[in-house]
N, C-alpha and C positions, 0 to 999 in steps of 0.2 A: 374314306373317300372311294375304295376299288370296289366296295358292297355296295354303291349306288349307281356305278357306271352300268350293271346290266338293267337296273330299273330305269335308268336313264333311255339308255338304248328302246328298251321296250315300249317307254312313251312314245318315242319317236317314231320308231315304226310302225305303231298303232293309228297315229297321228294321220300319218305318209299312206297310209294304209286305206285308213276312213277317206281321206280326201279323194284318193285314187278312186276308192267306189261310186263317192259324191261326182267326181268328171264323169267317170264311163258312162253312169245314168243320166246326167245331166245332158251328156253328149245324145243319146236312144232319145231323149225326151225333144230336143231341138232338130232333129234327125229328119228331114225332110218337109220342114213346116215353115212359111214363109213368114220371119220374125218380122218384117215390116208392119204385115196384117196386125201381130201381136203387139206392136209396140201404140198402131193406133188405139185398140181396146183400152190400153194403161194410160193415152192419154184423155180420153174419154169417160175414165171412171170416176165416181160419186163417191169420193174419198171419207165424207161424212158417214156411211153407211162402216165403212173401214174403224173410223174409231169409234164407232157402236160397237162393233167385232173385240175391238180391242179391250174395252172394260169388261165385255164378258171374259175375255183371258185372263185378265187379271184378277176377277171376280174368282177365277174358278182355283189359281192360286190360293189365294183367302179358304174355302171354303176346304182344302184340301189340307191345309195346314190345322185347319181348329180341329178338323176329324182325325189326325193324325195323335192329337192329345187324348180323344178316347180310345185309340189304341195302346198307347204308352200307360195311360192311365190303371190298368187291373194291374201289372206289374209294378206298382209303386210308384212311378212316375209321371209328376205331374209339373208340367211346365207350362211357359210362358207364351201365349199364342203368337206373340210376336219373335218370339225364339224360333219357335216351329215355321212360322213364314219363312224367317231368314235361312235359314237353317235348309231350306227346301230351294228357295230363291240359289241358294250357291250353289246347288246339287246341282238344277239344269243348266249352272251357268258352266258348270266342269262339263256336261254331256254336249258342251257345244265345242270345247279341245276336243273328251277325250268319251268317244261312243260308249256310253252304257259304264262310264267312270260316276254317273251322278250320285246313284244310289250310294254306295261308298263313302262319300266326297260329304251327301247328305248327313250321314249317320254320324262321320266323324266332326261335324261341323257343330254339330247337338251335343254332342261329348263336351265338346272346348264351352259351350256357354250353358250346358244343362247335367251334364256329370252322366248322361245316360249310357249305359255302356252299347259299343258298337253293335255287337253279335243283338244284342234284345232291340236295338232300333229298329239294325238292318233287317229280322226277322217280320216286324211290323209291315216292313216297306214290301219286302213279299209276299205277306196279306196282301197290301194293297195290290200288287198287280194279280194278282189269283181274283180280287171283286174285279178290277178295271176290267179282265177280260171277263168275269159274269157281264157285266155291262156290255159292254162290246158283245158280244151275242145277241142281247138282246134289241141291241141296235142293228145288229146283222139279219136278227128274224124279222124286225119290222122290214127292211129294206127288202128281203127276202117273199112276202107279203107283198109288199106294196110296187117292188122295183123288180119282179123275179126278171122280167122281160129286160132293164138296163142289164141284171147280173148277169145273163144269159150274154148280151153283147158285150160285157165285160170281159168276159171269160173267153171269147172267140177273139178279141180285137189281143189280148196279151199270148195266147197259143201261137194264133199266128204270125204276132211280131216275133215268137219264140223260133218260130219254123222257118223265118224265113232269114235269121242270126242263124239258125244254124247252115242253111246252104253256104252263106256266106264264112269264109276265113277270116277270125278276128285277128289283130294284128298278133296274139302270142304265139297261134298257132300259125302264122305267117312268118313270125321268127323261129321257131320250133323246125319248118321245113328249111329254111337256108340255113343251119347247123345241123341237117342231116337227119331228124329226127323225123321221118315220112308214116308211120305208121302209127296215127294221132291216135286209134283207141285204143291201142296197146300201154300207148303213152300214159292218157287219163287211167287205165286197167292200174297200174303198176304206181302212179303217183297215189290214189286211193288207199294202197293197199300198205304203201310208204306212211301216209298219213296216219292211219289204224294203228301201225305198229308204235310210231312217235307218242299217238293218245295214250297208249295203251303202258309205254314207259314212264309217261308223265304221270299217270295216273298212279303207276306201281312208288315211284318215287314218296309219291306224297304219302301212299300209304302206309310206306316204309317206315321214314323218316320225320314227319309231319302229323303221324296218326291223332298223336295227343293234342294237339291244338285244333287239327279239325274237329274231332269229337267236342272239344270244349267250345269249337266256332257254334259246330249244328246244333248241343243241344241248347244254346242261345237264342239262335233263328228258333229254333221248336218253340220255346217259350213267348219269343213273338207270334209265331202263328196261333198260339191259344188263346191268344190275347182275347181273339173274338168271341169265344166260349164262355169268357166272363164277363165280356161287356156292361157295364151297370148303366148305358145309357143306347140299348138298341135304335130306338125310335130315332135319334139324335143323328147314329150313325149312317140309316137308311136315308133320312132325310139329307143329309150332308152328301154324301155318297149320289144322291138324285140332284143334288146341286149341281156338284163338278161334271157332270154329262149335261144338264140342261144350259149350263156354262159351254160345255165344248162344242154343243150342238149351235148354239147361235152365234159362236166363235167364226163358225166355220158357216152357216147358212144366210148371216146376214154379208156379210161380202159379194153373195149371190146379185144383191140388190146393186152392188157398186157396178157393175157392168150392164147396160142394157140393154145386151142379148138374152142375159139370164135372171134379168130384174122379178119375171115371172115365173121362174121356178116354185115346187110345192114344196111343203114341207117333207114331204116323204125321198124329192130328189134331195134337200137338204140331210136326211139322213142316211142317202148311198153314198153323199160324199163325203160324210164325217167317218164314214165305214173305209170306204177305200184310201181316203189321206191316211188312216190310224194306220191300215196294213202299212202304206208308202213309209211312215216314219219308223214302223219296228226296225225297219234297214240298217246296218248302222255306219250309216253314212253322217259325213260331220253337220250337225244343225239340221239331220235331212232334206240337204242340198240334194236335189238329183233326183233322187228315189222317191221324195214327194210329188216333183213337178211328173216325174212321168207317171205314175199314178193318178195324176188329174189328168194328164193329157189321155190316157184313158178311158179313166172313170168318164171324161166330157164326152170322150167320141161315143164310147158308149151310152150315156143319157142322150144323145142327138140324134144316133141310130135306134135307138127305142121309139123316140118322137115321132120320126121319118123325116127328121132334119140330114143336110150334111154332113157329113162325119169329120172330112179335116175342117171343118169352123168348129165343130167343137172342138176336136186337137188344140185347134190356136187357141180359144175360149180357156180351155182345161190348164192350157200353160199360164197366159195372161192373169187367170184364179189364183195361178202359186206363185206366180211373181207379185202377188198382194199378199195374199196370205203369209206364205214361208217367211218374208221380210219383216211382216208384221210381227208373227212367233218367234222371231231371234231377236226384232228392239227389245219386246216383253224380258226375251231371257236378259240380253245383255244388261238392259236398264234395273230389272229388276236384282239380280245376279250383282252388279257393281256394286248396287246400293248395300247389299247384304256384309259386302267384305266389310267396312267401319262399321257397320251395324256389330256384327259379331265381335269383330275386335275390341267395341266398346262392352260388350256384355261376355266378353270372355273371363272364365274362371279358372283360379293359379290350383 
């Protein structure tokens, strides 16, 4: 029982941790914007348009789990596509506790009903994000192309929210000076350097004591990442792989329709905002609470200052967006993620 009080501990803190990031952003995102305005947009929206959104989510679950089998597949393993959904479905349902626990959570989830071992799943699943971000680039050069002008006000509207946090005293460094601590960049100098050192024993530790199981973790992952060197089914995998983006892309573009300020948006503003919500969620704030909305609240001002629109209506717009969206991709997880727990426990192997 005393070997799980620090794993213990460590969820919790993680937990307490993500949440705290999810308020501070949440807080930057709501930060001077008249949620009255916003709340009328949410009641004015074309909710139908929203579960068109939704089956593409869930469409792109599907298409992500059957490609997930041609990954498993060169190394000997060949399972159940309905394993691999579930199996995937519990992953993001843990990334909604616990930031960036899913993969993990994922792998081991496929063990218990597929025998696949962790280290060659987990290996797989960093394929997959080494393609997602190929994808994501290429959805960053179209927008780049076609939006250089939003990205350009994109980039000025977060500088300068950047510049103007900084004149301002955030509350730590507001407690930092009433316990006497008045020389803040000495401060930041010297907690850096604290950090470094802490990394740098953690690191030593592992490699101390832990050598042999890392080497037998990595060369597992290594073996998933070759996976795709022998692919016996390329074409299968491109195609699958252009699913789940043309999934995320209408995930995220037809919602556009639900409000009708932005009903006539293009497809090219639809793919600056599938660009900049992706950055908002790498955050790892819980469920990308927080980090997403201010990301749209952005990304909108910015698409409305390109137009030669208003800028706080897009703010309100940009929030109003991820007050649809964001709700929508946590029923996805929750619902889909429950369903998975008696899924797998029915299909679990002794």
């Amino acid at each position: 029982m005393e070997e799980k009080k620090p794993s213990l501990l460590k969820k919790i803190l993680t937990v307490l941790i993500s949440i705290a990031i999810a308020g501070l952003f949440l807080w930057l995102a709501l930060k001077g914007l008249d949620f009255d305005k916003i709340k009328v947009s949410l009641q004015k929206a074309n909710y139908i348009w929203v579960a068109f959104a939704g089956f593409f989510g869930i469409s792109a679950y599907w298409f992500r789990a059957i490609r997930w089998n041609l990954l498993l597949e060169p190394m000997g393993h060949k399972i159940s596509n309905s394993n691999s959904l579930w199996s995937l479905s519990f992953g993001y349902l843990m990334n909604l506790t616990i930031p960036r626990s899913g993969e993990v959570a994922r792998s081991t989830a496929l063990y218990g009903v597929e025998k696949v071992p962790v280290d060659k799943s987990f290996g797989t699943i960093i394929l997959e994000r080494v393609v997602d971000l190929v994808c994501m680039g290429i959805f960053a050069l179209l927008t780049l192309i076609f939006k250089y002008d939003a990205l350009l006000a994109f980039y000025k509207a977060a500088t300068q929210q950047k510049a103007v946090e900084k004149k301002e005293l955030n509350w730590f460094e507001q407690s930092l000076l009433k316990i006497g601590i008045t020389d803040l960049e000495q401060f930041y100098f010297f907690s850096k350097i604290a950090i470094g050192i802490i990394v740098i024993a953690v690191l030593s530790y592992l490699f101390i004591y832990k050598k042999d199981k890392l080497i037998d973790f990595a060369k597992g992952v290594f073996e998933g990442l070759k996976s795709i060197l022998t692919l016996k089914q390329k074409g299968k995998f491109i195609l699958y792989t252009a699913g789940i983006w043309i999934c995320y892309f209408f995930a995220s573009y037809l919602v556009c329709f639900a409000l009708p300020e932005t009903s006539n948006f293009s497809p090219a503003d639809g793919c600056f905002i599938l660009v900049v919500g992706t950055l908002g969620m790498i955050i790892p704030a819980s469920g990308g609470i927080g980090a997403f909305n201010l990301a749209m609240k952005f990304g909108f001002t910015a698409l409305f200052i390109s137009m030669g629109k208003d800028a706080v209506e897009g703010g309100e717009l940009g929030l109003a967006y991820s007050f649809i969206t964001l709700p929508l991709q946590i029923i996805i997880m929750l619902v889909m993620g429950l369903i998975s727990i008696p899924m797998l426990a029915k299909n679990r192997k002794l």
